[in-house]
N, C-alpha and C positions, 0 to 999 in steps of 0.2 A: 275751590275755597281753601284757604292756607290757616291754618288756626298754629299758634304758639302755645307750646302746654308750657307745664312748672319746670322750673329744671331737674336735673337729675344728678347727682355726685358722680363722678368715675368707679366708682368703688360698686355704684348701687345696680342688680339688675333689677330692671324695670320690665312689666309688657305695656307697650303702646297699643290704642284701639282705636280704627280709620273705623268711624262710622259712615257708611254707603246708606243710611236708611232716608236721608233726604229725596235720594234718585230713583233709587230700588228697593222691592224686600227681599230678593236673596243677589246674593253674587258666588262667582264661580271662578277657580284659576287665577287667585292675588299672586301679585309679585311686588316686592318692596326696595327699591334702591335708595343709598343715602349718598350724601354731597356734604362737604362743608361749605357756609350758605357764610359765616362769615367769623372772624376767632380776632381775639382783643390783641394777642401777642404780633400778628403780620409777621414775625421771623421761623416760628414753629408750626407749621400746618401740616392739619395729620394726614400724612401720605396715603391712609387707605381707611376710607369712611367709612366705608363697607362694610368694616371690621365690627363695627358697634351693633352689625345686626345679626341673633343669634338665630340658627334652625331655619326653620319654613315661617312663611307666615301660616295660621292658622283661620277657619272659618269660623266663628265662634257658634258653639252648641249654643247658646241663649237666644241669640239673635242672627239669624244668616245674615243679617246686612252689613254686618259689623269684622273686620278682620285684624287679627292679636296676633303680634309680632315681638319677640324678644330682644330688648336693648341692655349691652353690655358696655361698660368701658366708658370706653370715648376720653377727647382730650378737655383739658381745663379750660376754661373760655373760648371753646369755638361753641357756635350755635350749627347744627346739622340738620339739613332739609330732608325728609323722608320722603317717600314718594310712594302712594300703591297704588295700584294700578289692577280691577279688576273689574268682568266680566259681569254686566247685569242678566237680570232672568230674561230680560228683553233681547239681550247680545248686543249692546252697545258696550263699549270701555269706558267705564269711567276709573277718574282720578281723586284721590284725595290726599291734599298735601299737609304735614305741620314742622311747625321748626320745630327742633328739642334742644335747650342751649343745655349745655354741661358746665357746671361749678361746682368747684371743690366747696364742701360746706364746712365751716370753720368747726 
């Protein structure tokens, strides 16, 4: 499932939260990769997306299903595709995707 959150300023850090509790109630071993999914300018794309993502991802103490990851940065009108990717209490992998567009907010 791909869900679109709000966007985010360049300026703002944010933490994003993949909730896994539709699949599982805990998971184990996230890892989070970002892509540029798509950006308004077509001449300016940000050579390394990856950059936007801060630290480890984390499990969250409220909720094991749930995994919190810190977003920094990023460029003006791209939207970036996150990706995490973790471990159920079953040991299947699952995924859970969202976009997060970036805009400067006036």
């Amino acid at each position: 499932m791909t869900t679109t959150v709000a966007p985010k300023d360049p300026v703002e850090e944010v933490t994003v939260l993949f909730d896994f509790s539709v699949a599982t109630e805990s998971v184990v071993s996230p890892s989070v990769s970002a892509t540029v999914k798509w950006n308004a300018t077509e001449t300016t794309i940000d050579p390394n997306p990856g950059s936007i993502l801060f630290g480890s991802p984390q499990i969250s103490d409220a909720n094991p299903a749930h995994v919190l990851h810190k977003v920094v940065g990023g460029h003006d009108l791209h939207d970036y595709g996150l990706r995490c990717v973790a471990e159920a209490d079953n040991g299947d992998d699952l995924l859970v995707v969202m976009i997060l567009p970036v805009r400067t907010m006036p």
